[in-house]
PyMOL commands that place a pseudoatom at each C-alpha (Angstrom):
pseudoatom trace, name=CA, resn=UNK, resi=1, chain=A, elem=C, hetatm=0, pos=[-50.215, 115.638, 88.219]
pseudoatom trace, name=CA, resn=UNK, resi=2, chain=A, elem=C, hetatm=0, pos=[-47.305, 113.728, 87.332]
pseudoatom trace, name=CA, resn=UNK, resi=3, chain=A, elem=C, hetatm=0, pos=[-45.559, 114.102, 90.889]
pseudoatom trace, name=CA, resn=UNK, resi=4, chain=A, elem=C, hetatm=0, pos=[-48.897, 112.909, 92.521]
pseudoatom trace, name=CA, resn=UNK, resi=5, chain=A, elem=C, hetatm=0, pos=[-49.102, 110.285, 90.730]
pseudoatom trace, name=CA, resn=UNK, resi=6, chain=A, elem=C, hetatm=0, pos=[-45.213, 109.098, 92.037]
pseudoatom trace, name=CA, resn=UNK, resi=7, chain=A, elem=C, hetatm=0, pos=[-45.860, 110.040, 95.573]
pseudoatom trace, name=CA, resn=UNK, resi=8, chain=A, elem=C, hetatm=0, pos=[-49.086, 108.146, 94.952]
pseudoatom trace, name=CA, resn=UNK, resi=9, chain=A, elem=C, hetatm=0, pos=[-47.781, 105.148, 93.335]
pseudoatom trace, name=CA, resn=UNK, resi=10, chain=A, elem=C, hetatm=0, pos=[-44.689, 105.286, 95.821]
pseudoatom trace, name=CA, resn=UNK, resi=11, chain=A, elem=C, hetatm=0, pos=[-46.912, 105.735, 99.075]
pseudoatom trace, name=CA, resn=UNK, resi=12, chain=A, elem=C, hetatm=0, pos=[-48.733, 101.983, 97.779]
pseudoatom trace, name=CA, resn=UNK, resi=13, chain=A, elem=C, hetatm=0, pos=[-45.593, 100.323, 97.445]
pseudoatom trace, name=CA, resn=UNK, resi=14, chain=A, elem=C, hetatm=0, pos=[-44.646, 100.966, 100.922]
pseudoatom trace, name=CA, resn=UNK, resi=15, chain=A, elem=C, hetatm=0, pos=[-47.870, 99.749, 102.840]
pseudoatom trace, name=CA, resn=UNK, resi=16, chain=A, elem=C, hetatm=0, pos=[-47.553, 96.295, 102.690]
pseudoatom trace, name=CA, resn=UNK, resi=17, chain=A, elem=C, hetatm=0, pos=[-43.832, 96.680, 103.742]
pseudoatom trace, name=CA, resn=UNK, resi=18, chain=A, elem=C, hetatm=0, pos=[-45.361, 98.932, 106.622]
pseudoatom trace, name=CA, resn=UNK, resi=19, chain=A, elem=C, hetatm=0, pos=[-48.319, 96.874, 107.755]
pseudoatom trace, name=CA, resn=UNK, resi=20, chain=A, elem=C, hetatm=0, pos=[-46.011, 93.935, 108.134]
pseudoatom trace, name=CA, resn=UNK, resi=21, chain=A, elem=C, hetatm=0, pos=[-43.524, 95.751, 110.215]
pseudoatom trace, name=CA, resn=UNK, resi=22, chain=A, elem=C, hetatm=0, pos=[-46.450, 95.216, 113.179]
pseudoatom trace, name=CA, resn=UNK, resi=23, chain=A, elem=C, hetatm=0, pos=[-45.468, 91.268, 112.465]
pseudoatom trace, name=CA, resn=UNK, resi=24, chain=A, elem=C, hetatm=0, pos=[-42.051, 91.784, 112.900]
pseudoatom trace, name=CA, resn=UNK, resi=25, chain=A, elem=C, hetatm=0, pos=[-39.050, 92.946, 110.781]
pseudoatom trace, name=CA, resn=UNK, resi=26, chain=A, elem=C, hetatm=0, pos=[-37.390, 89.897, 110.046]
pseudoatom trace, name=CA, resn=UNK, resi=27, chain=A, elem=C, hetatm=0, pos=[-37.989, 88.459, 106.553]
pseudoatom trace, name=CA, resn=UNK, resi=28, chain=A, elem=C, hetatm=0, pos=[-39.093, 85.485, 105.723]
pseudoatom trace, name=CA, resn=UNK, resi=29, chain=A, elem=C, hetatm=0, pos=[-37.101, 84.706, 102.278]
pseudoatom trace, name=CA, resn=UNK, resi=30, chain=A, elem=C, hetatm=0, pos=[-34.115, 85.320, 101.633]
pseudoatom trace, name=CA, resn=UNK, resi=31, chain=A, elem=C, hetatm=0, pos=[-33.133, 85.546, 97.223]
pseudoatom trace, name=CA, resn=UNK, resi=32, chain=A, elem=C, hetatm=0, pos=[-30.598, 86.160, 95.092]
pseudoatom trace, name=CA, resn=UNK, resi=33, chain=A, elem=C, hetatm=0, pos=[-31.850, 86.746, 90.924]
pseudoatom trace, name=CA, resn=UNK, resi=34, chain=A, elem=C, hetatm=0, pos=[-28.901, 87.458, 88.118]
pseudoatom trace, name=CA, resn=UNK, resi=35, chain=A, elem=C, hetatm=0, pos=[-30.556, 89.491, 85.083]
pseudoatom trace, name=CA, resn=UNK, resi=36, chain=A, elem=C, hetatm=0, pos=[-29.425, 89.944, 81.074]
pseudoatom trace, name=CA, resn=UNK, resi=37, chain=A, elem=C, hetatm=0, pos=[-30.766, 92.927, 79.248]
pseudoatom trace, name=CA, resn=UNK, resi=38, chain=A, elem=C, hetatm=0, pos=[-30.243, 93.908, 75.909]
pseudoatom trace, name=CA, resn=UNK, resi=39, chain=A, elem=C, hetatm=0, pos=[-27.051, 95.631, 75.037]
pseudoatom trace, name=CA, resn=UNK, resi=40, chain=A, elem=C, hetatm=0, pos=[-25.405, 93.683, 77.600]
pseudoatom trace, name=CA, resn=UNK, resi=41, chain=A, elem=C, hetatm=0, pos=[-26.199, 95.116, 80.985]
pseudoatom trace, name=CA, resn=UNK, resi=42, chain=A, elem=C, hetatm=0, pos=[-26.485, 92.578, 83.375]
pseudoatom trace, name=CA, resn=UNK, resi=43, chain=A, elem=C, hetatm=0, pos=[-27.644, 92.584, 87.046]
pseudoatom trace, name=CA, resn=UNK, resi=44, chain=A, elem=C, hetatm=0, pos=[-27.305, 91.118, 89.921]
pseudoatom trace, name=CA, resn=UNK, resi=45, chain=A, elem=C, hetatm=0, pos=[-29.783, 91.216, 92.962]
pseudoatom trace, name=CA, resn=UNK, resi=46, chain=A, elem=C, hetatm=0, pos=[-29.800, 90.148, 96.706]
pseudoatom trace, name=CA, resn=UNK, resi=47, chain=A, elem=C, hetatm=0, pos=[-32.901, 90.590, 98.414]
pseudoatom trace, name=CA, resn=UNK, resi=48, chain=A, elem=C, hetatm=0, pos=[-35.098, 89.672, 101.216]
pseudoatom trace, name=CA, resn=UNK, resi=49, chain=A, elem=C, hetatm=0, pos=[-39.035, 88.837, 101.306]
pseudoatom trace, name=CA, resn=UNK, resi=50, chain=A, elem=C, hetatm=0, pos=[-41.801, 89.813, 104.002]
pseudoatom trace, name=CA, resn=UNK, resi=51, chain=A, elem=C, hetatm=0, pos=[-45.261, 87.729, 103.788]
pseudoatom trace, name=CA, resn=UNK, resi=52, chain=A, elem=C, hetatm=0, pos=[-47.981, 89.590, 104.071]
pseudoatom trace, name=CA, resn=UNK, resi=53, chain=A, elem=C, hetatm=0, pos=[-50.791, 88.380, 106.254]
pseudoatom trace, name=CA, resn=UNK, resi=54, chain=A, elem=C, hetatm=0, pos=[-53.319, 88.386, 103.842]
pseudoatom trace, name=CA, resn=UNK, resi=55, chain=A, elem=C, hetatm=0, pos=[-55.061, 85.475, 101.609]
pseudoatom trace, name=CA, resn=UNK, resi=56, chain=A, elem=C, hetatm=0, pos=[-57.378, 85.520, 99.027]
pseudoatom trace, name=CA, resn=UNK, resi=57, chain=A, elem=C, hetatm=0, pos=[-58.535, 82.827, 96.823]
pseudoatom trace, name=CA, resn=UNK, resi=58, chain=A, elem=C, hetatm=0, pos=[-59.510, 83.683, 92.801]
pseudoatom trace, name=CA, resn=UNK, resi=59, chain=A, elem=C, hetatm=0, pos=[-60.656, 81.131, 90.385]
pseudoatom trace, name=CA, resn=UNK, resi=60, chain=A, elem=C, hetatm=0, pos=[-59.411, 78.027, 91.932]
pseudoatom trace, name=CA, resn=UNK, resi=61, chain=A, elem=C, hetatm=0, pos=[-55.645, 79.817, 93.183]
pseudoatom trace, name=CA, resn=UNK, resi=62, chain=A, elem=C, hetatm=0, pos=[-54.624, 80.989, 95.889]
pseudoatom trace, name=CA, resn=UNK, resi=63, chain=A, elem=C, hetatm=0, pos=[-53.428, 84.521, 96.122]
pseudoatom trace, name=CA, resn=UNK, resi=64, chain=A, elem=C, hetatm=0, pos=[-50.826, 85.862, 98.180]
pseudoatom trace, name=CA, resn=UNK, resi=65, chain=A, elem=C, hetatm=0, pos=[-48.867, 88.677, 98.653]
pseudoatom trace, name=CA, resn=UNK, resi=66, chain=A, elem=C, hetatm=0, pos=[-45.286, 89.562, 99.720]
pseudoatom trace, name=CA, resn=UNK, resi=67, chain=A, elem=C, hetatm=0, pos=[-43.430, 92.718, 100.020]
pseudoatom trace, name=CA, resn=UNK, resi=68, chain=A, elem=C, hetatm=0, pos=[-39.782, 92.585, 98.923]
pseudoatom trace, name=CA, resn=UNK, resi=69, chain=A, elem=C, hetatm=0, pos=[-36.639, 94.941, 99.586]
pseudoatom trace, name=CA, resn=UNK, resi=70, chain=A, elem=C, hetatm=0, pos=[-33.616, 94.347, 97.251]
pseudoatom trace, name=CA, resn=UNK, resi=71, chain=A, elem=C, hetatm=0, pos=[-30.220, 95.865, 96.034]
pseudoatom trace, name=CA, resn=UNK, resi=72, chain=A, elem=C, hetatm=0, pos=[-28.794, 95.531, 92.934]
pseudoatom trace, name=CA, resn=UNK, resi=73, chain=A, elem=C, hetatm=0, pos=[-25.855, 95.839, 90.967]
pseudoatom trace, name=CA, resn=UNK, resi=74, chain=A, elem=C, hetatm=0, pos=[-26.117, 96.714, 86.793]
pseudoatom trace, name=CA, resn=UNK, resi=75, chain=A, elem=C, hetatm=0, pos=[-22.975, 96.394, 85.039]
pseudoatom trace, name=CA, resn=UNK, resi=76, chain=A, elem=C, hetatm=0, pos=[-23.191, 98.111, 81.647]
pseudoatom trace, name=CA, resn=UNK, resi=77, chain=A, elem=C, hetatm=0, pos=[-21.366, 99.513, 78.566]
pseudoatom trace, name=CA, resn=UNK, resi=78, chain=A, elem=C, hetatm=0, pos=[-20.081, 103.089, 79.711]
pseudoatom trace, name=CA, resn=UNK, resi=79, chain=A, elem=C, hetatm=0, pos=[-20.164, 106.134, 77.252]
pseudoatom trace, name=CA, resn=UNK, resi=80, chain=A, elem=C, hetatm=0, pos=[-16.511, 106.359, 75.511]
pseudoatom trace, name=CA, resn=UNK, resi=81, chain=A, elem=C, hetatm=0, pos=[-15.911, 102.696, 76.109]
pseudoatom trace, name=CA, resn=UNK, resi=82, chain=A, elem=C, hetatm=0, pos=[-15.696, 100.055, 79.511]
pseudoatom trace, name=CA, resn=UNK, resi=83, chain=A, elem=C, hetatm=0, pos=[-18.054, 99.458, 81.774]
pseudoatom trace, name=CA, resn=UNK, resi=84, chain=A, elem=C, hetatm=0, pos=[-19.577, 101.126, 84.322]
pseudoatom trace, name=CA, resn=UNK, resi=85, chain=A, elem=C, hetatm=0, pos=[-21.644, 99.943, 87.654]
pseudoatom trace, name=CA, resn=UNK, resi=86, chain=A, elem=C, hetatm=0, pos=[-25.010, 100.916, 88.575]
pseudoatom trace, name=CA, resn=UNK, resi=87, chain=A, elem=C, hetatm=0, pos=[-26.411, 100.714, 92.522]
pseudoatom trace, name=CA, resn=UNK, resi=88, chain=A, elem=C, hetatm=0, pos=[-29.790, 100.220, 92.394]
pseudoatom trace, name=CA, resn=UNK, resi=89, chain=A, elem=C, hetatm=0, pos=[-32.320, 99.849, 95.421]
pseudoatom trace, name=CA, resn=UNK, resi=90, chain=A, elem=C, hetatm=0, pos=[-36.303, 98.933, 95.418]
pseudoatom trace, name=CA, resn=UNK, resi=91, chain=A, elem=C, hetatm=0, pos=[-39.179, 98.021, 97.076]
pseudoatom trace, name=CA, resn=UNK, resi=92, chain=A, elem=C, hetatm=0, pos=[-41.931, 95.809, 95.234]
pseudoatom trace, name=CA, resn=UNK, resi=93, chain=A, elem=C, hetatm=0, pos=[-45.123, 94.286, 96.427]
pseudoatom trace, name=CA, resn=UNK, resi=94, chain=A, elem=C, hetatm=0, pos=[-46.032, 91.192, 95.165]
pseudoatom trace, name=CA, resn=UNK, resi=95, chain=A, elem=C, hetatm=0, pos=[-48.897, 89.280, 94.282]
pseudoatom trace, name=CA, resn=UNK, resi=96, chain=A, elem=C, hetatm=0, pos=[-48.566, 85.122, 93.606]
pseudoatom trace, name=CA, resn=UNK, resi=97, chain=A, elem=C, hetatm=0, pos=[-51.157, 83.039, 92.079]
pseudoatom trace, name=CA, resn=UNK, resi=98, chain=A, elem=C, hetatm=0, pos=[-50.871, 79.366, 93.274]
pseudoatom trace, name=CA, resn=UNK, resi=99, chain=A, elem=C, hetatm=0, pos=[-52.679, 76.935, 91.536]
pseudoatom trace, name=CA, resn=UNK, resi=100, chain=A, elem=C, hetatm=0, pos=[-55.084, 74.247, 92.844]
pseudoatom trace, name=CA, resn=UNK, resi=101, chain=A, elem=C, hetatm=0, pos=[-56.132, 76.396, 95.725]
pseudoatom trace, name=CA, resn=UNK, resi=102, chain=A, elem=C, hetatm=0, pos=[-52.784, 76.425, 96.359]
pseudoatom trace, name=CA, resn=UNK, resi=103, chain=A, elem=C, hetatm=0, pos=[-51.696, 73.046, 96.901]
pseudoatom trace, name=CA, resn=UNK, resi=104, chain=A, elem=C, hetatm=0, pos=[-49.810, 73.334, 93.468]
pseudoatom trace, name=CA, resn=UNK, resi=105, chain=A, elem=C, hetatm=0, pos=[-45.950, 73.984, 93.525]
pseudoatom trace, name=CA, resn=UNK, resi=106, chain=A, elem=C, hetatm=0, pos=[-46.106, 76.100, 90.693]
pseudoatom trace, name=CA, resn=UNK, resi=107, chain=A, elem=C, hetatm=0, pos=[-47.145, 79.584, 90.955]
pseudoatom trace, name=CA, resn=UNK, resi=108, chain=A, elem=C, hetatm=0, pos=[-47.150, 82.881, 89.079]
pseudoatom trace, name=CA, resn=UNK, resi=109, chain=A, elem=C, hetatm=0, pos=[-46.092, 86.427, 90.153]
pseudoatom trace, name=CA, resn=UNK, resi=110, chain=A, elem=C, hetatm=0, pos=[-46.784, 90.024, 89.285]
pseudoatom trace, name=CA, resn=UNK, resi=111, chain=A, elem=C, hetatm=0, pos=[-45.848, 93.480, 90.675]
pseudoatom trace, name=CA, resn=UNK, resi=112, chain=A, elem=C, hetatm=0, pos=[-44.985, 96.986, 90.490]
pseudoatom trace, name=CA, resn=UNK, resi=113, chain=A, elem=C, hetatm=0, pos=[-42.625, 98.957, 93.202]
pseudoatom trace, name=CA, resn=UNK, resi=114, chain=A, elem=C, hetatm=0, pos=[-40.621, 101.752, 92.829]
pseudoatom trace, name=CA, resn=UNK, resi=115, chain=A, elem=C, hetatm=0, pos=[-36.546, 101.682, 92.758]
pseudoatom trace, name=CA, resn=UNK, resi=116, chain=A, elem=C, hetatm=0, pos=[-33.737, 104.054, 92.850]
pseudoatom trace, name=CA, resn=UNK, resi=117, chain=A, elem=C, hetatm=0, pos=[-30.625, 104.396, 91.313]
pseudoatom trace, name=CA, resn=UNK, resi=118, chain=A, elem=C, hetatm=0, pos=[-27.000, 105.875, 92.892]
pseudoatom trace, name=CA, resn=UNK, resi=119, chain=A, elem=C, hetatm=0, pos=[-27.206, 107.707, 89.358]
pseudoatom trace, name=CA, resn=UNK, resi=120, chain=A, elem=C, hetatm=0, pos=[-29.294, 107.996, 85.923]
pseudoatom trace, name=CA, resn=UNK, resi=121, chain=A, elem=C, hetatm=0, pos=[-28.535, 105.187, 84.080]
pseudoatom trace, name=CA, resn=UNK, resi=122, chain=A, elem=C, hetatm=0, pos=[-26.647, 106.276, 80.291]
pseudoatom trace, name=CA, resn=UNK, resi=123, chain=A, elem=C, hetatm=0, pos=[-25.181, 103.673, 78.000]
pseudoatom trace, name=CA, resn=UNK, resi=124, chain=A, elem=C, hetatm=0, pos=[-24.127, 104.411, 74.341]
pseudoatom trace, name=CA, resn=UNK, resi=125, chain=A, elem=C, hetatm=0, pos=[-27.348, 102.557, 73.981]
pseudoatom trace, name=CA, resn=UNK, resi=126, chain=A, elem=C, hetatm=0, pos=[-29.668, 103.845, 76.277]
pseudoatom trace, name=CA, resn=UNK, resi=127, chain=A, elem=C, hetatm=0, pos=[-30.461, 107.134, 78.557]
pseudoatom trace, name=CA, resn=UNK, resi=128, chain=A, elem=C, hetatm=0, pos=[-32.727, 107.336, 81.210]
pseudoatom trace, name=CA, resn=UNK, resi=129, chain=A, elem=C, hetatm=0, pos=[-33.397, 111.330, 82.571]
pseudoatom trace, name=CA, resn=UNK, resi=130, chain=A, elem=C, hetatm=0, pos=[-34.217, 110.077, 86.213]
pseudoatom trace, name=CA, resn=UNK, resi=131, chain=A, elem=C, hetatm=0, pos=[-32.800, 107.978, 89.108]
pseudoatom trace, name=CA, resn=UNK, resi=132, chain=A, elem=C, hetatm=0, pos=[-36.028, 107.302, 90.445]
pseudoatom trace, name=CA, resn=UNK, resi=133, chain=A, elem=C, hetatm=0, pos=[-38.212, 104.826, 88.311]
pseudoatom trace, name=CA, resn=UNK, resi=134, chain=A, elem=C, hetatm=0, pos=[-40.939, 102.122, 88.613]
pseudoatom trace, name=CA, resn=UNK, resi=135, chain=A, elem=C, hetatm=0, pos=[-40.587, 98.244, 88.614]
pseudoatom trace, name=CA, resn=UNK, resi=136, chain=A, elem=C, hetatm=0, pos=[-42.777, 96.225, 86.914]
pseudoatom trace, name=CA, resn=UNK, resi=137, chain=A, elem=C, hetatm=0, pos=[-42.750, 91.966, 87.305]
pseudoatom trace, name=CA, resn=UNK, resi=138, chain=A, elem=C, hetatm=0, pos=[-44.376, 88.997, 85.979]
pseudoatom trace, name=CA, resn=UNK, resi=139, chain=A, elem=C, hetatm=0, pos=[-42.964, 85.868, 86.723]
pseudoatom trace, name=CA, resn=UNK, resi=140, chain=A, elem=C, hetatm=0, pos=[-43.453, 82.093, 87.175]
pseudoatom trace, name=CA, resn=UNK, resi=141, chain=A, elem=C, hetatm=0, pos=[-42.100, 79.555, 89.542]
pseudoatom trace, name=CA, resn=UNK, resi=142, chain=A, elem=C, hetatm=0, pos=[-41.665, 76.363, 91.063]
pseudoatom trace, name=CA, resn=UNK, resi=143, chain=A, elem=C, hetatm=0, pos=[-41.260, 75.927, 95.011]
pseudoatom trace, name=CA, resn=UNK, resi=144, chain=A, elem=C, hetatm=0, pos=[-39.862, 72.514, 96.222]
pseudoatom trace, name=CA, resn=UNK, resi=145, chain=A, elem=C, hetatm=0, pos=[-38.962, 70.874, 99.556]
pseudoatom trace, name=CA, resn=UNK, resi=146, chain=A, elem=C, hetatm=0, pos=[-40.520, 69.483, 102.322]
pseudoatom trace, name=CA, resn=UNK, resi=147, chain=A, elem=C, hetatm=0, pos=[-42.070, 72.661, 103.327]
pseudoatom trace, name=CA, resn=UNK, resi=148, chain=A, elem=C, hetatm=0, pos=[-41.705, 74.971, 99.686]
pseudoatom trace, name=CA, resn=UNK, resi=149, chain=A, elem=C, hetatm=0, pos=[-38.482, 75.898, 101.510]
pseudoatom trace, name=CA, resn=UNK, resi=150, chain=A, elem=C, hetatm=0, pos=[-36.762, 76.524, 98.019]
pseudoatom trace, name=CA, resn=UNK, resi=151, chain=A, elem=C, hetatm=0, pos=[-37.852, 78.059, 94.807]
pseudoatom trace, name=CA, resn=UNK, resi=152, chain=A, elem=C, hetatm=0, pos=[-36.582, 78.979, 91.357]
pseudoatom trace, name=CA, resn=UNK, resi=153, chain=A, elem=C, hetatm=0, pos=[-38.258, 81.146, 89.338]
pseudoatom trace, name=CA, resn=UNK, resi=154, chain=A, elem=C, hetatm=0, pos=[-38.592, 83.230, 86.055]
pseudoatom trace, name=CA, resn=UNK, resi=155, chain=A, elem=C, hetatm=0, pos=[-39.152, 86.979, 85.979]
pseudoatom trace, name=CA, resn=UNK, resi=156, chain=A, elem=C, hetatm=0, pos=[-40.131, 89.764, 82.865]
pseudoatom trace, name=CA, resn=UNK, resi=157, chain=A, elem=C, hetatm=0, pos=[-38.887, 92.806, 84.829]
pseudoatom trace, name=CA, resn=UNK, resi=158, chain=A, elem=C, hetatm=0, pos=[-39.427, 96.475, 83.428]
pseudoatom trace, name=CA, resn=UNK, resi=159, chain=A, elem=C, hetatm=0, pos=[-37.691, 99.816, 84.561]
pseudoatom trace, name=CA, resn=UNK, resi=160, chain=A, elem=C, hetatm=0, pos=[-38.950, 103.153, 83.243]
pseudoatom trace, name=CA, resn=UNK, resi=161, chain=A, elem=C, hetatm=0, pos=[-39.982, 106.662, 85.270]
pseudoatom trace, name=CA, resn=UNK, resi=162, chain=A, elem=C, hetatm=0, pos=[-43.482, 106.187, 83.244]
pseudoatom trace, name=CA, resn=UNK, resi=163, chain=A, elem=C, hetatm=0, pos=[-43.018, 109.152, 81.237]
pseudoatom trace, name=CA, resn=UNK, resi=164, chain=A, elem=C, hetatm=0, pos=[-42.245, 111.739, 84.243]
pseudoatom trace, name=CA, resn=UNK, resi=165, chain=A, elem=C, hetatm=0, pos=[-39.533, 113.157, 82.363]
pseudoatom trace, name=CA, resn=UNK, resi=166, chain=A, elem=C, hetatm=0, pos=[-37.910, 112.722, 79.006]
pseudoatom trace, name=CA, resn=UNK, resi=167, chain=A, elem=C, hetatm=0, pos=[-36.011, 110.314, 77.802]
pseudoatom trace, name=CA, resn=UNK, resi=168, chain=A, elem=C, hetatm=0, pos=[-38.107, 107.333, 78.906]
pseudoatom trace, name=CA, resn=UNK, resi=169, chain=A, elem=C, hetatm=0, pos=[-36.445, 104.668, 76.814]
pseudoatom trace, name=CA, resn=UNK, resi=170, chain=A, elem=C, hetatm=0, pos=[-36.848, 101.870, 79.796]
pseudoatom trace, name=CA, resn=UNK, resi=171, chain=A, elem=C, hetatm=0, pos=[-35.077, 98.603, 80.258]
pseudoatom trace, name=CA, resn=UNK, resi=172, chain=A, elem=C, hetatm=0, pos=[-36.567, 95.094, 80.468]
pseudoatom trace, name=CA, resn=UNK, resi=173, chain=A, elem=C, hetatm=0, pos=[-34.425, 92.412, 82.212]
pseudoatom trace, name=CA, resn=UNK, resi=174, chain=A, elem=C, hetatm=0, pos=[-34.920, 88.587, 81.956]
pseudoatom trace, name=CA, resn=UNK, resi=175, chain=A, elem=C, hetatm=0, pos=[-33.992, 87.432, 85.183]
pseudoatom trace, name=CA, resn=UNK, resi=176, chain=A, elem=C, hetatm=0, pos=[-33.701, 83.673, 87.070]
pseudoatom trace, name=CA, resn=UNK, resi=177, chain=A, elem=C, hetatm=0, pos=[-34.311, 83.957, 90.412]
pseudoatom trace, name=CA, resn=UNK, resi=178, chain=A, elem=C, hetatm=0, pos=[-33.341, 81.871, 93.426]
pseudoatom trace, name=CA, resn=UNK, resi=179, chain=A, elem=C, hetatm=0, pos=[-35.145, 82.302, 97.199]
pseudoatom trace, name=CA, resn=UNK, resi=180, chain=A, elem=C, hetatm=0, pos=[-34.991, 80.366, 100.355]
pseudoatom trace, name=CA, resn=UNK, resi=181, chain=A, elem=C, hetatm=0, pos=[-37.577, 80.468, 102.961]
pseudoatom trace, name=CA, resn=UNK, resi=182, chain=A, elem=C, hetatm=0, pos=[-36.693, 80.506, 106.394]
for i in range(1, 182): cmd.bond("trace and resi %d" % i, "trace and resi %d" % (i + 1))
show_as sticks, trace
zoom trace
């Protein structure tokens, strides 16, 4: 059950990124984020965003969605002292709320994608048991510029296989976020 649930949950990530690729493969935002997680492991992300088509509104926002590719890099404590580097890849589809019907600059995020790592994270603090693992996002932000051209933003981000295999300890990273529309 568990593995169809992944392939599930791994098969939704990937259709927004999918249906887009009929509009073309080049992104539309370009971001960089830097994270801080407890016990010092830190991250730093480049990524790229694809709009989706789509548009919704919900009690007076406006609702979009995005899909986004990134890689990232974890620097962490390494068992027996140093550090040690993490590669990390991931796909997340994301939903953003923008306020009065979406004529306000702020907005407010949330998703969950999937990501992989080059291997299974294991600090003297923490152990995960698998390289794959879900992504889950809230965030806020402000957009600015003549055309929303820039934004800075605010994101909760969790990592955890969702109890696939043991340990599941997961990390949560506070990260600031910076993206440029093209």
């Amino acid at each position: 059950m568990k593995k169809l649930y992944c392939l599930t949950a791994a098969a939704l990530a990937a259709l927004p990124f999918l249906a887009q690729a009929q509009q073309g493969l080049s992104p539309a935002t370009l971001y960089a984020q830097f994270g801080l997680s407890e016990h010092g492991t830190v991250s730093a992300t480049v990524g790229a965003a694809w709009p989706w088509a789509w548009k919704s509104s919900l009690v007076g926002t406006e609702v979009t969605g995005q899909t986004e590719g990134y890689a990232s890099l974890w620097r962490a404590d390494a068992i027996g002292g140093g550090s040690q580097s993490v590669v990390q890849l991931g796909l997340l589809p994301v939903f953003r709320l923008r306020f009065d019907a979406g004529r306000s600059d702020w907005f407010m995020e949330a998703g969950i994608g999937v990501s992989w790592m080059d291997r299974v994270y294991h600090t003297p603090n923490k152990q995960f048991s698998t390289s794959w693992n879900f992504h889950d996002m809230l965030g806020v932000g402000y957009s600015f510029g003549a055309n929303r051209e820039h934004e800075f933003g605010l994101r909760l981000v969790h990592y955890s296989n969702a109890g696939i295999r043991k340990p599941n300890p997961g990390i949560e990273f506070l990260q600031l976020r910076y993206g440029r529309r093209f």
